[in-house]
N, C-alpha and C positions, 0 to 999 in steps of 0.2 A: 406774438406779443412784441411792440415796437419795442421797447426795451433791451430786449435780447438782440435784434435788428441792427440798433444802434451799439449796440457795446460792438456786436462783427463790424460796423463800422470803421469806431473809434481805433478798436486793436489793430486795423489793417494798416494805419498808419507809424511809419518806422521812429517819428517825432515822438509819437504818444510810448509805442513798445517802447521806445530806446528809455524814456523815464519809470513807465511803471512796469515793464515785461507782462506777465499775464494775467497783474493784480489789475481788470477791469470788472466789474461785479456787475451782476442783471438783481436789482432788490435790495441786495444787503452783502456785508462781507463778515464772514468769521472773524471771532475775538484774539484770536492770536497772529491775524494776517497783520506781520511789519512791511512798512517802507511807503514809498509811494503808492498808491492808488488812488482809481474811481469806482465809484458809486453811482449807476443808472438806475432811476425809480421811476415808475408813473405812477405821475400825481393825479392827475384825472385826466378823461377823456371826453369826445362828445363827438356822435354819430350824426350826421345830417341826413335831410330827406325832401322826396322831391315830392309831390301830390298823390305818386302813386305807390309810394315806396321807398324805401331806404337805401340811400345811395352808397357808391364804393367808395367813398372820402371820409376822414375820418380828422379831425383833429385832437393830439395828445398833446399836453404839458408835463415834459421830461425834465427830471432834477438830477442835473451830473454834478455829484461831489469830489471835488478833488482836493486828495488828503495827502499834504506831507510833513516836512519836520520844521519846517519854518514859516512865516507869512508868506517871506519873499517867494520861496519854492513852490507854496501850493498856489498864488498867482500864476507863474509862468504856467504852471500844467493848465491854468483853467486857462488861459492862453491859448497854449496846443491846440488843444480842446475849441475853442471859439475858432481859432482860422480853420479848424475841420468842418466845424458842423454849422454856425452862426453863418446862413445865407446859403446854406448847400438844394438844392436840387437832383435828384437821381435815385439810383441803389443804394441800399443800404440793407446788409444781410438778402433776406427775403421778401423785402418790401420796397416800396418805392415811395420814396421822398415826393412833395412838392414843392414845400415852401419847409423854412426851419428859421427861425426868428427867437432872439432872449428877448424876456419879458421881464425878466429880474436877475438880480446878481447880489450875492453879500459875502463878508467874509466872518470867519470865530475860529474862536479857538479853545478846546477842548482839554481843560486841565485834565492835570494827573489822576488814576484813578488807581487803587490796588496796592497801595503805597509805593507804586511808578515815579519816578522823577521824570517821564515822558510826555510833554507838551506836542498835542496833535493841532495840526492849523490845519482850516479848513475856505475851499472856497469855493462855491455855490452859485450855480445860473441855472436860469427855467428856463426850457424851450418850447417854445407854441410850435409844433410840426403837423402840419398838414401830411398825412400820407394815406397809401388806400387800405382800404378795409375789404372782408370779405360782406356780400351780399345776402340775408336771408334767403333760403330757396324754398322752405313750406313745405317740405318735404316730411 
């Protein structure tokens, strides 16, 4: 699952740990997780094929959220986050990258909920990543 791929990515970088430590999530994050974090989802994917068969490429559109206490704060992570992954080529986890391009970007912010006085800011980019896939064998 590139998802999982990319979060072993993201953590490997000291820029990213040094904000969020090991709050990086593959899907979703528990309700009582505080502080900084991200959020790695896929959002969809789509498999290509040549004439005779389906090829090892794969393109996924990945949504990393990056949640902190402020506007200003959850910019700079999606920051981090962009000089890592925005134009990367290579490893990543157990997969290999080709291309990795944002196709979107927003920000919100997530009133209080539970009678919290805790204001969550959030900031959001897609990524179109080209990486490989495994091959049917028919087996």
């Amino acid at each position: 699952m590139i998802e999982k791929d990319i979060k072993k990515y993201l953590h490997a970088s000291t820029n990213i740990r040094g904000v969020v430590g090991n709050r990086i999530y593959a899907g979703r994050a528990g309700q009582n997780v505080v502080g900084a974090l991200l959020i790695v989802r896929n959002v969809t994917s789509q498999r290509f094929y040549s004439l005779s068969n389906e090829v090892g490429t794969k393109e996924s559109t990945l949504q990393v959220d990056c949640y902190e206490d402020s506007a200003t704060k959850a910019y700079d992570l999606s920051e981090l986050v962009r000089n890592r992954l925005s134009g990367y080529a290579g490893a990543a986890g157990d997969a290999t990258v080709y291309h990795s391009q944002i196709v979107s970007e927003r920000a919100s912010t997530e009133t209080p909920g539970n009678k919290s006085d805790r204001w969550v800011f959030l900031y959001s980019m897609d990524f179109a990543i080209h990486h490989d896939s495994t091959v049917p064998t028919f087996s």
